[in-house]
C-alpha positions in Angstrom: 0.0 0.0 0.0 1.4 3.2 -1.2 0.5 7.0 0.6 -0.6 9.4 -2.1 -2.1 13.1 -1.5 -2.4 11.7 2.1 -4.6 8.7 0.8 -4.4 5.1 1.6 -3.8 3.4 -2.1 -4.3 -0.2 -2.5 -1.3 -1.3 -5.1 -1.0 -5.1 -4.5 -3.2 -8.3 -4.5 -2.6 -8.8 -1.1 -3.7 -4.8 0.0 -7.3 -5.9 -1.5 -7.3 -9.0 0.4 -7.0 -7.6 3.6 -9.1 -4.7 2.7 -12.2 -7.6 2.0 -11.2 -9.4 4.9 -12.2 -6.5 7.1 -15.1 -6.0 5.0 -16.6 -9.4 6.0 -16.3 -8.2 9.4 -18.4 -5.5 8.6 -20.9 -7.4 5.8 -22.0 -10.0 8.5 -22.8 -7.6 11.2 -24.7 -5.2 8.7 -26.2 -7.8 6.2 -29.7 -6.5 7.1 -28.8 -2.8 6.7 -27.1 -3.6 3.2 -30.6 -4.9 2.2 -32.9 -2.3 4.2 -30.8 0.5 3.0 -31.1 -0.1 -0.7 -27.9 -1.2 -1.7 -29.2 -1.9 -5.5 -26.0 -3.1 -7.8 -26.8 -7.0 -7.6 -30.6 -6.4 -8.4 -29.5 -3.7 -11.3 -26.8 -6.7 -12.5 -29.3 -9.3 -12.4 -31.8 -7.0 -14.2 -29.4 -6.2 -17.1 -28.2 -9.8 -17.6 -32.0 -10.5 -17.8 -32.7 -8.4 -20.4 -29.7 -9.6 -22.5 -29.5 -13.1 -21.9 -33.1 -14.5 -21.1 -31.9 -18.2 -21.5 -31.3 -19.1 -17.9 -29.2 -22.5 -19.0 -26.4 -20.5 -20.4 -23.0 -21.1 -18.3 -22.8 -17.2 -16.8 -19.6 -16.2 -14.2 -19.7 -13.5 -11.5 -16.5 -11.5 -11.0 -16.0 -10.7 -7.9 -18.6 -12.5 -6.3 -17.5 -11.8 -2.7 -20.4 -13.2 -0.7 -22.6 -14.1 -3.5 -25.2 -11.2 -3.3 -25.4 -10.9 -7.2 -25.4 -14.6 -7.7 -28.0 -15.0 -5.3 -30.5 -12.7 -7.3 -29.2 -14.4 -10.4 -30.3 -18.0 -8.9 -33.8 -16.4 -7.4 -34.0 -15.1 -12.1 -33.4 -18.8 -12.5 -30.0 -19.2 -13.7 -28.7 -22.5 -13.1 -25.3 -22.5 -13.8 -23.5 -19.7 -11.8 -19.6 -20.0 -11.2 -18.2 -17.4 -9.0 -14.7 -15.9 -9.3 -12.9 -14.0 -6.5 -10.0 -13.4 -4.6 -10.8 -13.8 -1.7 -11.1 -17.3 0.1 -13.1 -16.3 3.2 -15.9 -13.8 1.3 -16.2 -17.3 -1.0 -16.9 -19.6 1.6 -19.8 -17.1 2.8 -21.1 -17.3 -0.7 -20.6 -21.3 -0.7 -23.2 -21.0 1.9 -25.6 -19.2 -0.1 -26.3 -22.4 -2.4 -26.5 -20.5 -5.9 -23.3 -21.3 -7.3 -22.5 -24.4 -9.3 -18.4 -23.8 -8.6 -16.2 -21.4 -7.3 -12.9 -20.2 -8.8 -10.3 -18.0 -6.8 -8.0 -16.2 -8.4 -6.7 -12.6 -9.1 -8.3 -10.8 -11.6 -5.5 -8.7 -12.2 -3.5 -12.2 -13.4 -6.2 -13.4 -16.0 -4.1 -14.9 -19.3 -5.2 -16.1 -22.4 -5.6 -19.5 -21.3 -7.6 -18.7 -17.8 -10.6 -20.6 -17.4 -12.2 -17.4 -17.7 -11.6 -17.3 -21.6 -14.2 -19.0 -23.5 -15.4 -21.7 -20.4 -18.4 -19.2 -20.3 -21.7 -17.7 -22.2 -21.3 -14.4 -20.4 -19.5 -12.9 -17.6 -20.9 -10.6 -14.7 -19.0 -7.9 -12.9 -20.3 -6.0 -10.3 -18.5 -3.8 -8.7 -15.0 -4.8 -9.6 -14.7 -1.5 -11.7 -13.9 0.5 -8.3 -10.4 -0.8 -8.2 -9.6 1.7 -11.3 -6.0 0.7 -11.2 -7.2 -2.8 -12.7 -10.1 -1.7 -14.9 -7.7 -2.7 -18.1 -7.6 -6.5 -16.9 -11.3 -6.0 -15.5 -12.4 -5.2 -19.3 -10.3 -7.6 -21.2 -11.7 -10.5 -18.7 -15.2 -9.5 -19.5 -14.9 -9.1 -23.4 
C-alpha cells in the first residue's frame, strides 16, 4: 500500500485482500442494513443480464462474487449454472453457503491470461463492482470481453 495526496492506495493483491477481509467483518454484522438501506448493484446486474441473456441455462460467471449477493439474485432469475470468481477465500466460503453457485474459482483478476478458465469456459460474464479498483479496470475489461 502506497500513501498518495495523504490517501491510503491499494497497489497489490494482497492490500485488496486484507481490505475484503475486514469488509466481512463488517458485511455479517450489517447484512440486514445492506438490504434495508437499498444497496441496489446485484438487483440492477441481475436486471441487465435478464434483459440480454433471457436463457437461464447459459454457463454465466460472476467477477467478484465476494459473498454471493449478485449470484444470489441471479439463482432467485433462475439461472442455473453460476460460477463465482474471486480473490478472496473467506468472502467465497460465505457465498458457498448461499447455495447459488455451481463452482467457485479463486483467483486474481488482475493475473487473467489467455488461457484462464475465464476465456471462453463461459456464455457471459458478470461484474459488479470490480470497476472500483480503477487501477485494474484494463484487466477487468479484457476479462469481461
Amino acid at each position: 500500500m502506497r500513501i498518495e495526496n495523504g490517501r491510503k492506495l491499494m497497489t497489490t493483491i494482497g492490500d485488496i485482500v486484507l481490505l475484503y477481509l475486514t469488509y466481512i467483518c463488517i458485511y455479517k454484522a450489517n447484512l440486514d442494513s445492506i438490504r434495508t438501506f437499498g444497496y441496489r448493484a446485484p438487483d440492477a446486474a441481475c436486471s441487465l443480464l435478464s434483459s440480454l441473456q433471457p436463457n437461464r441455462s447459459v454457463r454465466i460467471v460472476d467477477v467478484g462474487a465476494g459473498t454471493g449477493l449478485v449470484g444470489e439474485r441471479l439463482s432467485d432469475a433462475g439461472y442455473t449454472h453460476i460460477t463465482a470468481f474471486d480473490t478472496s477465500i473467506d468472502m467465497l466460503a460465505i457465498a458457498r453457503d448461499k447455495m447459488c453457485y455451481e463452482d467457485q474459482i479463486i483467483g486474481d483478476i488482475t493475473s487473467i491470461s489467455e488461457d484462464s478458465p475465464l476465456n471462453g469456459s463461459f456464455d457471459g460474464k458478470l461484474c459488479s463492482k470490480q470497476l472500483c479498483h480503477q487501477s485494474h479496470f484494463r484487466k477487468i475489461i479484457m476479462c469481461t470481453q
